[in-house]
SERO-4910 file (N, C-alpha, C, O; in steps of 0.05 Angstrom, whole numbers):
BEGIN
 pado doro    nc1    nc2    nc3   cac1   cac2   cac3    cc1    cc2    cc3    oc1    oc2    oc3
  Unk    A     16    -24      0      0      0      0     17     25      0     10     41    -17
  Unk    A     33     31     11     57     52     17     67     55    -10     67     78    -19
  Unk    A     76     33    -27     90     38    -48     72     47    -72     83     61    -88
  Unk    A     39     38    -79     22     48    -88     19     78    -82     20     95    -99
  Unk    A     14     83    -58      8    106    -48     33    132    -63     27    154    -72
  Unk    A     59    121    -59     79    140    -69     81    141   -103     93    159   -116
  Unk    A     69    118   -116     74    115   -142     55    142   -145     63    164   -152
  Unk    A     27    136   -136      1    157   -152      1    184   -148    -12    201   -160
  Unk    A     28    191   -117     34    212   -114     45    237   -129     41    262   -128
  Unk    A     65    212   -148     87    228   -174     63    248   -189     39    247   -191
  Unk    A     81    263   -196     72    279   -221     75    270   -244     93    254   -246
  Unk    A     59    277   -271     65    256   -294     96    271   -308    105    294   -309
  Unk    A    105    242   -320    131    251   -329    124    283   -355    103    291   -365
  Unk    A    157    292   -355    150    313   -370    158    302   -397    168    280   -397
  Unk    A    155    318   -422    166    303   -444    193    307   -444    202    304   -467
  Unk    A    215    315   -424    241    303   -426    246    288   -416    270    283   -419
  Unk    A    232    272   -398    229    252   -377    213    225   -403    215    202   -396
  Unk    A    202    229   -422    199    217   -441    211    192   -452    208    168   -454
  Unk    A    227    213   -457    256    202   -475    272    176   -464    280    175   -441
  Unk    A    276    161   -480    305    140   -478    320    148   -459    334    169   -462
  Unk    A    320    126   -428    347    137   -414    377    117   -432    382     93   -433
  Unk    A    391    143   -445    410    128   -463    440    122   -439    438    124   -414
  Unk    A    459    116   -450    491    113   -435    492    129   -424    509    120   -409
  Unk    A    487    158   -414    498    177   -403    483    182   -382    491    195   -363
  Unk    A    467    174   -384    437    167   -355    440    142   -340    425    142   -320
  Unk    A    452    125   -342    467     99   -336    489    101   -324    491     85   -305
  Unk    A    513    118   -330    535    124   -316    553    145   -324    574    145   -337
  Unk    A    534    167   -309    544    198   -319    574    208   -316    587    210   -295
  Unk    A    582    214   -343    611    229   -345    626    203   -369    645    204   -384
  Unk    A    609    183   -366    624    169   -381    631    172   -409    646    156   -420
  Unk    A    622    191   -420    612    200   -450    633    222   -455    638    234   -476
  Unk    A    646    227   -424    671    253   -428    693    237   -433    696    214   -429
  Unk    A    712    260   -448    737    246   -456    757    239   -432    755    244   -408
  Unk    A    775    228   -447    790    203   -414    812    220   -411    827    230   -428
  Unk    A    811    223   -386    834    239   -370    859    231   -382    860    214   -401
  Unk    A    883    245   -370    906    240   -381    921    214   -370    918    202   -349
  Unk    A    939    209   -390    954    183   -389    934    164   -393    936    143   -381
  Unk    A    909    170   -410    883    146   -410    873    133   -393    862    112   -395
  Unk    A    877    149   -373    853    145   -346    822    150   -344    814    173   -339
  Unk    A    807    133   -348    783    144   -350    775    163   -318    785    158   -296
  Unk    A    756    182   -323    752    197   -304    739    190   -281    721    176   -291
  Unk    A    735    189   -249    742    179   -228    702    179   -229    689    159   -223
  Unk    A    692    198   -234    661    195   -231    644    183   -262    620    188   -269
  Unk    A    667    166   -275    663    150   -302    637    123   -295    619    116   -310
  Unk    A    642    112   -267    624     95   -261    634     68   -276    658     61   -275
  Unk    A    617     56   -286    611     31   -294    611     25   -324    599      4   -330
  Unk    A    619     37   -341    587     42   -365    595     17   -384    579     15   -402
  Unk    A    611      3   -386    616    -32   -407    602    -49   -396    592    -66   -410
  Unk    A    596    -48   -363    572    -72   -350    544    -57   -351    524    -70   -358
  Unk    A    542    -32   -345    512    -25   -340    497    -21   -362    475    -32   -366
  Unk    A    510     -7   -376    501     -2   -422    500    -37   -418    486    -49   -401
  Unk    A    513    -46   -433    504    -73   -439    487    -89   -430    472   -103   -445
  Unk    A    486    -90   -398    462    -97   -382    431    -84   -394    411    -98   -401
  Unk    A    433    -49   -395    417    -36   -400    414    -43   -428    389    -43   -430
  Unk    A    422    -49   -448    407    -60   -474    399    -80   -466    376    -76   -458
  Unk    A    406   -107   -463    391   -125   -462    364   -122   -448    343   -131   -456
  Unk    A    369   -108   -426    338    -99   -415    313    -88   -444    292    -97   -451
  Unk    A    330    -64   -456    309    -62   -476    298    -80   -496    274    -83   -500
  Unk    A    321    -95   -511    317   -107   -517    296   -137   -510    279   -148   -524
  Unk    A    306   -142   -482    267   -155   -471    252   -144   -471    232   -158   -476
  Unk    A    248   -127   -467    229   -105   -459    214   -107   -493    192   -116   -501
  Unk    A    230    -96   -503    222    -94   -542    205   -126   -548    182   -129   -556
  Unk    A    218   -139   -544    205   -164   -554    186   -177   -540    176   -197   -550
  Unk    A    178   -168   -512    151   -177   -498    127   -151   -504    104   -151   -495
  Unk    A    139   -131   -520    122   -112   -528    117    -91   -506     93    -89   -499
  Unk    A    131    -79   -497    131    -61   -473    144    -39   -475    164    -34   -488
  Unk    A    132    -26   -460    147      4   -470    180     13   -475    185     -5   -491
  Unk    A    198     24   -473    228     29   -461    228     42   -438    209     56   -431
  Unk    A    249     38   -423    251     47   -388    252     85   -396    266     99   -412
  Unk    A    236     91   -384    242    124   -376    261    128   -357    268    112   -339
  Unk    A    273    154   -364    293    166   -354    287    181   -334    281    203   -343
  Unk    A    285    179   -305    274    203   -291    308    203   -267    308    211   -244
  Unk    A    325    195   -277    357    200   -257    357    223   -247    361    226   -223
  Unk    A    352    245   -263    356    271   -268    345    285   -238    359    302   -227
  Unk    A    323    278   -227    315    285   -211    311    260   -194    299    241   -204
  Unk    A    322    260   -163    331    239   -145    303    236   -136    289    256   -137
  Unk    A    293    211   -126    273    201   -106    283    210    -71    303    212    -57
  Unk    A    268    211    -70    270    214    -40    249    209    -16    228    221    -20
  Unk    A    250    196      4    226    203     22    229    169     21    205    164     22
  Unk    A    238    151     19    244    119     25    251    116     63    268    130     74
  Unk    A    235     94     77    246     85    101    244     65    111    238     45     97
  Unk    A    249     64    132    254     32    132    220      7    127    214    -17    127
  Unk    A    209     29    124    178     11    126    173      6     95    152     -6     91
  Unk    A    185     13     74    186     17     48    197     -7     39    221    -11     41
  Unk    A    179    -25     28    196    -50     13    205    -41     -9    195    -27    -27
  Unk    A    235    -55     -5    253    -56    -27    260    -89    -47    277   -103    -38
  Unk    A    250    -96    -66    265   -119    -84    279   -110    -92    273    -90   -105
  Unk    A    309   -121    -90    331   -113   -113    331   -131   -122    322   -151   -111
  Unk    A    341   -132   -146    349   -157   -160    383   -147   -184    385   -128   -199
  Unk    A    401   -166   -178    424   -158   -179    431   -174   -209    421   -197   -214
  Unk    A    450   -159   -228    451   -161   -253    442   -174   -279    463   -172   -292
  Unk    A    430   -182   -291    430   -185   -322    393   -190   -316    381   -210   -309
  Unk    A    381   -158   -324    358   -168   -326    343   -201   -335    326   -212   -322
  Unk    A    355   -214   -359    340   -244   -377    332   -263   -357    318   -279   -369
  Unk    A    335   -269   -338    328   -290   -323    303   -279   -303    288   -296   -294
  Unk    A    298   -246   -296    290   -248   -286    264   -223   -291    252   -209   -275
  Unk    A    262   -224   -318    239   -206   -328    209   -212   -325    192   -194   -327
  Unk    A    200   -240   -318    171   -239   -311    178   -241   -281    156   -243   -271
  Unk    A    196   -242   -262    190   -228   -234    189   -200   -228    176   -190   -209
  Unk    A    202   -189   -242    203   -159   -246    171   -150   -252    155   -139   -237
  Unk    A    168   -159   -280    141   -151   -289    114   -157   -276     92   -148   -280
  Unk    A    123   -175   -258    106   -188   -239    101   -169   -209     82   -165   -194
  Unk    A    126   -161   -209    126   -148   -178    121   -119   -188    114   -102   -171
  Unk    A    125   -112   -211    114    -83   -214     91    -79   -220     86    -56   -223
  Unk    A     73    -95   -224     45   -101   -222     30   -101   -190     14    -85   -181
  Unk    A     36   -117   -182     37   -127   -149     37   -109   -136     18   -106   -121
  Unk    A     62    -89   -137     70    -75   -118     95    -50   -127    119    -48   -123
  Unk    A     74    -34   -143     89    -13   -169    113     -8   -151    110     -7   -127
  Unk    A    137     -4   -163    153     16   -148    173     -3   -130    197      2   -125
  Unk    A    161    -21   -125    181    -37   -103    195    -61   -103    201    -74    -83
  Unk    A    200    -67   -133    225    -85   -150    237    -68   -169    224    -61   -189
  Unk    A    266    -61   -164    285    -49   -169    309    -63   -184    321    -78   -169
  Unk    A    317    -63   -207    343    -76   -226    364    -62   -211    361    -40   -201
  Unk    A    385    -78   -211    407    -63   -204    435    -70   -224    449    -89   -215
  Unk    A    443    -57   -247    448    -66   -265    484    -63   -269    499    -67   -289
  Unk    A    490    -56   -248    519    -46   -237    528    -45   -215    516    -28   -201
  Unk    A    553    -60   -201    566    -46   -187    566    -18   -163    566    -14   -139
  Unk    A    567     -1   -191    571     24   -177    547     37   -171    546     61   -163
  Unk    A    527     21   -174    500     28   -167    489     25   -144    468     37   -140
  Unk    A    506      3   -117    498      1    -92    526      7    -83    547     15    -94
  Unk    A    516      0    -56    542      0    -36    535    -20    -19    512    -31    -21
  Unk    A    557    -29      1    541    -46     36    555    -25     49    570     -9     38
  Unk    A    549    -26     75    548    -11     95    541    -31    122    526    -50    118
  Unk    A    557    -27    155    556    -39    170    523    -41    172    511    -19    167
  Unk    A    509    -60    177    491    -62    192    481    -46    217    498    -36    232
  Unk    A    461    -44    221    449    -32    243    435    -43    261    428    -35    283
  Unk    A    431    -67    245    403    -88    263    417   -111    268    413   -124    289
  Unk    A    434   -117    251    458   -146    255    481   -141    248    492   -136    226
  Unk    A    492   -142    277    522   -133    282    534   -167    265    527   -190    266
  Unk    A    566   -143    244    570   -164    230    561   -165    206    577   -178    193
  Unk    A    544   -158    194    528   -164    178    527   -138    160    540   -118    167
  Unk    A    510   -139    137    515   -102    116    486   -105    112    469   -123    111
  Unk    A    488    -83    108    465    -74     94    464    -65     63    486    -54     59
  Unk    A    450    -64     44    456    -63     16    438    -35      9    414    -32     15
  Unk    A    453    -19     -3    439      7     -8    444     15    -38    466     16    -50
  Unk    A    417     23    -48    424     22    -81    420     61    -77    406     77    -66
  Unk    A    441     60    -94    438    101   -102    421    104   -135    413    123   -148
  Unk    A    422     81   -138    404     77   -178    389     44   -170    388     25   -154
  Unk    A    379     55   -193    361     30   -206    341     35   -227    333     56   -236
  Unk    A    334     10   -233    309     12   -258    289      4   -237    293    -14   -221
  Unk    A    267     18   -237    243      3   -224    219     -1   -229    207     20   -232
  Unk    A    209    -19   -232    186    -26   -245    160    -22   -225    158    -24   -201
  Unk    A    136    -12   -251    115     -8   -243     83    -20   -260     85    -26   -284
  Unk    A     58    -23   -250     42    -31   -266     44    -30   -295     52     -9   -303
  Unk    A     38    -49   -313     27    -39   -332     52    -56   -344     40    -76   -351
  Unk    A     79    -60   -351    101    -61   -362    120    -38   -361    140    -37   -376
  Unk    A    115    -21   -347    129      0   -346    155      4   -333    155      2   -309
  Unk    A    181     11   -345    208     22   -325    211     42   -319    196     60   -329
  Unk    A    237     49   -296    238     78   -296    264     70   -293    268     46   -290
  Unk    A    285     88   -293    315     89   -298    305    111   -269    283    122   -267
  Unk    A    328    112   -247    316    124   -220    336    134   -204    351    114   -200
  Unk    A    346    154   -193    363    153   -174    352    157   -151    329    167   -151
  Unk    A    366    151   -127    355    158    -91    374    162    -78    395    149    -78
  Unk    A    366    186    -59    379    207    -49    356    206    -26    333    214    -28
  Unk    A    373    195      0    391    181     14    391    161      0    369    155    -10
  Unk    A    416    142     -7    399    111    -19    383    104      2    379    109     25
  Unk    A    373     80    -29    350     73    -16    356     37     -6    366     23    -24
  Unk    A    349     22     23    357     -1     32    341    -20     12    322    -12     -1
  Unk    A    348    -40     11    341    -66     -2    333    -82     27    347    -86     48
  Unk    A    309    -90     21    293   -112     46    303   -139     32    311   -158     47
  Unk    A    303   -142      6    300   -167     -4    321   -170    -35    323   -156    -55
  Unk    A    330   -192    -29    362   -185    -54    366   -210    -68    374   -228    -54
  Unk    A    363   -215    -96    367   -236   -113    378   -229   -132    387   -206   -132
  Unk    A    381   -243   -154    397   -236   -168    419   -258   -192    420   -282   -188
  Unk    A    430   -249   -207    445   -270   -233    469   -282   -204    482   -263   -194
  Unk    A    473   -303   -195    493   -308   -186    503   -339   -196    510   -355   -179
  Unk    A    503   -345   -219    512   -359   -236    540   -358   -237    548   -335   -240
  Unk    A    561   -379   -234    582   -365   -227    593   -362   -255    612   -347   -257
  Unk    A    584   -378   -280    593   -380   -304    584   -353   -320    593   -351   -343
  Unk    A    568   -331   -312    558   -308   -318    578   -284   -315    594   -287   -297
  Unk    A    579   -266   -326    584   -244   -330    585   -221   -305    603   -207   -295
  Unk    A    559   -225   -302    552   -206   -268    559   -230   -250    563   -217   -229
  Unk    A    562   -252   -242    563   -274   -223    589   -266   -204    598   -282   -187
  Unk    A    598   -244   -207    618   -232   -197    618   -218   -181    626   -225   -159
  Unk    A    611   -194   -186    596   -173   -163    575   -181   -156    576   -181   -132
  Unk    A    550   -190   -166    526   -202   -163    535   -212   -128    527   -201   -107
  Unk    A    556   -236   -131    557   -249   -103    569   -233    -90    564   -236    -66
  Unk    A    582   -219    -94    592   -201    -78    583   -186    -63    592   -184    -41
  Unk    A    557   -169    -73    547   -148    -63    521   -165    -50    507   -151    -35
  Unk    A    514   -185    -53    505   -199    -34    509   -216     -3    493   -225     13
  Unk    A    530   -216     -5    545   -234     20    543   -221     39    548   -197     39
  Unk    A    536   -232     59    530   -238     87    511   -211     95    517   -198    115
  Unk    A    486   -201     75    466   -182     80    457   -189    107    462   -210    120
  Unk    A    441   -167    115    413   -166    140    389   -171    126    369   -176    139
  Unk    A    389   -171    107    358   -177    101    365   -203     80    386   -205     69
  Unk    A    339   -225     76    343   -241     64    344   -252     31    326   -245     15
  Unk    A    360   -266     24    371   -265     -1    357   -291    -11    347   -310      0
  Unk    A    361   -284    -37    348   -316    -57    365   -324    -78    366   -325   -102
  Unk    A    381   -332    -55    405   -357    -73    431   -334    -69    430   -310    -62
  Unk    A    455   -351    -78    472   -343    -70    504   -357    -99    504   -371   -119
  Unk    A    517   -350    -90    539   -365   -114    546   -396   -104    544   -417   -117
  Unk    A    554   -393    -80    565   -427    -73    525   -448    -87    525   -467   -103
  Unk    A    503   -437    -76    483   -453    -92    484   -448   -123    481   -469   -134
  Unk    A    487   -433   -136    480   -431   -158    507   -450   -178    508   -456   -202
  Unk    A    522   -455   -161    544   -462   -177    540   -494   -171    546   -509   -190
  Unk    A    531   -508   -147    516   -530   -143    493   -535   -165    493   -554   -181
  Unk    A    475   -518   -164    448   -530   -188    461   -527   -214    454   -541   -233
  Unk    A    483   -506   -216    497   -508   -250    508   -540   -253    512   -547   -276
  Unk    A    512   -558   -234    525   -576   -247    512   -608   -246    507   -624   -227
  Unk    A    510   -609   -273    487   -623   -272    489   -660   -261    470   -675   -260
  Unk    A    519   -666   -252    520   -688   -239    505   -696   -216    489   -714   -212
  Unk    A    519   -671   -197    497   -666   -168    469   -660   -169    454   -669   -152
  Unk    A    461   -646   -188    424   -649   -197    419   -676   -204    401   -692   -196
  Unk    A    432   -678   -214    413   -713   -229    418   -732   -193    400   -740   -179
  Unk    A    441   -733   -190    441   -746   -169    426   -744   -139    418   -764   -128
  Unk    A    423   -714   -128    401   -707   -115    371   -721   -127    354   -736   -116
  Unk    A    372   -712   -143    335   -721   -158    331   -752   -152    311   -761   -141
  Unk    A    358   -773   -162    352   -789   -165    354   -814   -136    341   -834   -131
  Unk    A    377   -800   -123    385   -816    -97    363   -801    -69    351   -813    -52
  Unk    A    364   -771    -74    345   -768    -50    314   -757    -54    302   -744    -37
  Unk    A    306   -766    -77    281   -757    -84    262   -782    -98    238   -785    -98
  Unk    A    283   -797   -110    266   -824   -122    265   -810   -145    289   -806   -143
  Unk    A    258   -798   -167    257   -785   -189    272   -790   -218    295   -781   -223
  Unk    A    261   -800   -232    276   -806   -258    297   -797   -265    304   -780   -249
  Unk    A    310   -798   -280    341   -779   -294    352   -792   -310    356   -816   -310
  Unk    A    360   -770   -330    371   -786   -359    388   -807   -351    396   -801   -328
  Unk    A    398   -829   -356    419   -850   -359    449   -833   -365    461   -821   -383
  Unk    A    454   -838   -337    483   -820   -327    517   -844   -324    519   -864   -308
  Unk    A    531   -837   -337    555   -847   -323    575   -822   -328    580   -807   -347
  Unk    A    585   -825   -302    600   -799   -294    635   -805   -276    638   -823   -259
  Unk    A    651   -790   -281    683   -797   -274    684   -778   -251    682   -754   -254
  Unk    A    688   -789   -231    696   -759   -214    713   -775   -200    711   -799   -196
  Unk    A    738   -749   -191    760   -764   -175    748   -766   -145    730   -754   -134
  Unk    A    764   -785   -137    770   -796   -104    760   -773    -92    736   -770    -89
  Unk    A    781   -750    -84    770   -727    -65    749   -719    -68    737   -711    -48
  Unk    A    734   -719    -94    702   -704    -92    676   -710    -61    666   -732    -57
  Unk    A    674   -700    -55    651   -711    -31    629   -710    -32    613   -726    -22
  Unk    A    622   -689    -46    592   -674    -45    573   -694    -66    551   -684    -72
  Unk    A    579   -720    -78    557   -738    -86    578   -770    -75    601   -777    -77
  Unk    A    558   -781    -65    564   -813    -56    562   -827    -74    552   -818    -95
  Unk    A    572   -859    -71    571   -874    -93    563   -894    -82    570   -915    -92
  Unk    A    544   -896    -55    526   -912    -40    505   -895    -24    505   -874    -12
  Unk    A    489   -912    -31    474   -929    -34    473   -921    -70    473   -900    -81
  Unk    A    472   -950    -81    466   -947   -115    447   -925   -121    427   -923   -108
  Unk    A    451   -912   -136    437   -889   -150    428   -901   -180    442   -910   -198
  Unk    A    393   -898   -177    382   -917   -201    392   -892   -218    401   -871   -210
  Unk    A    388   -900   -242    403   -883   -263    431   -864   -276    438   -854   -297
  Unk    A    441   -868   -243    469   -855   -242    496   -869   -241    506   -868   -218
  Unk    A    508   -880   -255    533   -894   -248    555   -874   -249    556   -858   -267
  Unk    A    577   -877   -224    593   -858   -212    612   -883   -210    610   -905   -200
  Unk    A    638   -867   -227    664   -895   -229    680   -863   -212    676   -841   -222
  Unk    A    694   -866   -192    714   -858   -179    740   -865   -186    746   -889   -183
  Unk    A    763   -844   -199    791   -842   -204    804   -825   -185    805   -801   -181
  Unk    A    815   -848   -176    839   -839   -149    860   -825   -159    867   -805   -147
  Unk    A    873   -834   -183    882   -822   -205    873   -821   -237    869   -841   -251
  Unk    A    870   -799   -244    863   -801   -269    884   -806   -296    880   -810   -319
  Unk    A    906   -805   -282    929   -817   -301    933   -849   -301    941   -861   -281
  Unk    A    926   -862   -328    934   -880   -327    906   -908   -338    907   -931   -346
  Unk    A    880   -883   -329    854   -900   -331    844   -913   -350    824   -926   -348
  Unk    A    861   -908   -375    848   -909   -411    831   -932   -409    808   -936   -415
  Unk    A    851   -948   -398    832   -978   -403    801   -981   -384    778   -987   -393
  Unk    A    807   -975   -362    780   -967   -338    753   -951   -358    731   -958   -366
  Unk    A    767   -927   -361    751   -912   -375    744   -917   -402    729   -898   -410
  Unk    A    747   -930   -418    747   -946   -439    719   -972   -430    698   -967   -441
  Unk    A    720   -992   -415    713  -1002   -410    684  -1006   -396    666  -1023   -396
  Unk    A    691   -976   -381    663   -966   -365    643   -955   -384    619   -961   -383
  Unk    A    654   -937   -403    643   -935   -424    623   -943   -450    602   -934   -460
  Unk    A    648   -973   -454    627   -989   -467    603  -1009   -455    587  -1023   -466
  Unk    A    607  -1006   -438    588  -1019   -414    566  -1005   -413    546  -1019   -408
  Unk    A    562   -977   -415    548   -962   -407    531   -954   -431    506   -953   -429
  Unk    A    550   -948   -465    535   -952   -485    520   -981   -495    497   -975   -503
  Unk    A    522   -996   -496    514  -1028   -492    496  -1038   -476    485  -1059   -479
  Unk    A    493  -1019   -454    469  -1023   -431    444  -1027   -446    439  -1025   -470
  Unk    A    423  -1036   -422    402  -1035   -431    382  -1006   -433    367   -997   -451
  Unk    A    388   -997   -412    394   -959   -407    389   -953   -424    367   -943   -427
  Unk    A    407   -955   -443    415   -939   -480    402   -943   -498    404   -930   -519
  Unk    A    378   -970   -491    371   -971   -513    353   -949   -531    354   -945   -555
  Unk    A    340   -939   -517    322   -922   -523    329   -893   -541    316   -877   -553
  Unk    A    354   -896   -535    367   -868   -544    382   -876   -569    389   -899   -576
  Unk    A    388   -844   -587    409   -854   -615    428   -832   -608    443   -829   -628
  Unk    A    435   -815   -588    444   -799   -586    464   -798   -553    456   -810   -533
  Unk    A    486   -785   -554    495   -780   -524    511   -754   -526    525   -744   -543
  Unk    A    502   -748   -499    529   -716   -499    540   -731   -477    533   -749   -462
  Unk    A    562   -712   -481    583   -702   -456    590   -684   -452    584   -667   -468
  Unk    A    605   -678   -433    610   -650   -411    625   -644   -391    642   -662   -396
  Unk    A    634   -635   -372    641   -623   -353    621   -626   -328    599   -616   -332
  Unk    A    626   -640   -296    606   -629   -283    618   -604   -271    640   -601   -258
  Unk    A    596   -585   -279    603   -561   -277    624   -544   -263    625   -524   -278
  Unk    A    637   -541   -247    657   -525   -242    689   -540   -232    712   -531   -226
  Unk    A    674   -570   -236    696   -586   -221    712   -596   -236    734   -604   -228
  Unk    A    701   -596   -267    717   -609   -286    718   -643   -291    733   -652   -308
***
């Protein structure tokens, strides 16, 4: 209700508030020439992660048929407190455009993109010693209808609630986890999980050892030290050959192999990939 209440408050945009927020509304000064000895200038910001972030946004935006984000930077928000819900959601709009569009429907005003870096800060905690608090000075924020706004806030404004690309194979999966770690308010997902569901050994194996749940016909090499999947109790669908050393196995791995194409497993299929489990190699 609060966040309704402050949306219907605004005045309607003016027709320069119209317009395309372009690169220079994204991360002002960047568009000036580069200091000497090719230093870019110190209030340059971000602008190779946030521009790029910021097209792809339009570009979803364009192809679900929705307006382009307005530009209202120019003039700061203000009047945010702690009773004011905040969604941030932390880099590459694509994964997370029908929550956005969803929560700016819901609750205009109070899911926020955060498409850079230099767009938040943390700061000690106040409520949990230890702990930060996440404060955005920008954002895109979404409101009824399909609508963005390109936004700044002055004091920043706190984040209640923080998600975000933390894929560690991603682009933003970098700062993303970063500017998430060890918040006061609660988060949805994090890099050590996201880099677990990226790999699809430990998924199939979860599904299939502690859920009972089907899964493609798996055989998989992982060395000795790995811990984080067992090779007991039998996992229907998953066969897990352990190399104490992987020098030396040709014949092992050779063998496990044809065993595995030759199954009865296989029959069904004319096709197989292979891969990497994800970050372990």
């Amino acid at each position: 209700q609060l966040s309704l209440d402050q949306t219907s408050a605004e005045r309607a945009p003016s027709p320069k508030e119209q317009d395309w927020a372009g690169p220079e509304a994204l991360c002002p000064g960047w568009l000036e020439d580069d200091g000497p000895d090719g230093e870019v200038p110190e209030d340059s910001g971000d602008p190779e992660c946030a521009t790029h972030a910021y097209e792809l946004l339009q570009s979803a935006l364009r192809q679900e048929g929705l307006p382009r984000t307005l530009d209202r930077s120019a003039e700061p928000r203000t009047g945010f407190g702690p009773l004011d819900v905040t969604v941030c959601v932390l880099g590459s709009p694509a994964a997370f455009l029908p929550v956005l569009l969803e929560g700016g429907t819901r609750c205009p005003g109070a899911m926020v993109l955060c498409l850079s870096p230099s767009w938040a800060s943390r700061v000690p905690s106040e409520m949990s010693p230890g702990a930060w608090s996440l404060l955005l000075s920008r954002g895109v924020s979404f409101e009824a209808g399909g609508h963005s706004v390109l936004e700044t806030f002055a004091p920043p404004r706190r984040a209640n609630y923080v998600t975000g690309d933390f894929a560690s194979g991603g682009p933003e999966g970098g700062w993303a986890g970063e500017l998430a770690r060890h918040l006061d308010c609660p988060t949805g997902g994090s890099v050590p999980l996201a880099r677990r569901l990226e790999d699809p050994l430990v998924t199939r194996w979860v599904l299939a050892a502690r859920a009972g749940l089907p899964v493609p016909p798996t055989l998989a090499f992982v060395l000795g030290s790995r811990g984080d999947v067992a090779g007991e109790p039998v996992t229907p669908g998953v066969r897990l050959v352990r190399l104490e050393d992987p020098q030396g196995q040709e014949v092992l791995v050779q063998e496990e192999v044809g065993a595995f194409l030759g199954g009865t497993a296989m029959e069904p299929y004319s096709q197989v990939g292979t891969g990497w489990g994800g970050t372990h190699g």
